[in-house]
C-alpha positions in Angstrom: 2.8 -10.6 -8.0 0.8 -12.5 -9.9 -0.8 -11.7 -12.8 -2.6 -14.8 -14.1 -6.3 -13.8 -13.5 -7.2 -17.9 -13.8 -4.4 -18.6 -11.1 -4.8 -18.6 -7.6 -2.6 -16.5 -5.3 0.5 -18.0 -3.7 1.3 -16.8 0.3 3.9 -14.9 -1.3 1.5 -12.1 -3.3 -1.1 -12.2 -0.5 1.9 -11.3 1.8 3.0 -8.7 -0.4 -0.7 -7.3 -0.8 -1.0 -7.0 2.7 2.2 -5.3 3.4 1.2 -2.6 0.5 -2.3 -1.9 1.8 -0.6 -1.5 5.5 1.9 0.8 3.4 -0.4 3.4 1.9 -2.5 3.3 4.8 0.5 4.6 7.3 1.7 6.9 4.7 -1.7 8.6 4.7 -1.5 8.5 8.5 1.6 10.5 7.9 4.3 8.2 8.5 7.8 8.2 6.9 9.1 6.2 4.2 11.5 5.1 6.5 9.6 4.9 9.6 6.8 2.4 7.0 10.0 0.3 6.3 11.2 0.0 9.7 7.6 -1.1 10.9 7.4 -3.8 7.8 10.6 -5.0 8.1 10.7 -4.3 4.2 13.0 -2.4 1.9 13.3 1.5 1.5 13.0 0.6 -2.1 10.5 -1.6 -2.3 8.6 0.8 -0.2 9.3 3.5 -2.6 7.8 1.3 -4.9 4.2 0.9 -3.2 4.2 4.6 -2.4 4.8 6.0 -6.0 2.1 7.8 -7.1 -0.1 7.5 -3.8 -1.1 10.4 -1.9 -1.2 11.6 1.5 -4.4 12.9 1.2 -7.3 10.8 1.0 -10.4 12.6 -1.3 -13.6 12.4 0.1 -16.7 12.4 -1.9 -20.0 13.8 -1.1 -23.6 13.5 -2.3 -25.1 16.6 -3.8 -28.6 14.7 -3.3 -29.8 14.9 -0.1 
């Protein structure tokens, strides 16, 4: 990706930003690893990759102040 804040994105990183929001959004819906590489068409590695760290379950917040 790239990490140049002064340079703009190639199709390349946009592709890959894409493909990793899509990524931790099925993984939350609670999709495989396998099953998210199959639908990307992307590596089980590379997929490991996007998923490490994420987790399944999305906190919420809420406002005390009503």
């Amino acid at each position: 990706m790239n990490t140049k804040a002064n340079k703009p994105e190639t199709g390349e990183d946009i592709i890959y930003l894409l493909q990793y929001l899509v990524a931790i959004e099925l993984y939350r819906a609670g999709l495989s690893q396998n099953e998210i590489r199959r639908r990307l068409g992307i590596d089980i590695n590379t997929v490991n990759k996007m998923l490490k760290g994420v987790s399944r379950h999305v906190e919420t917040r809420t406002d005390d102040a009503e």
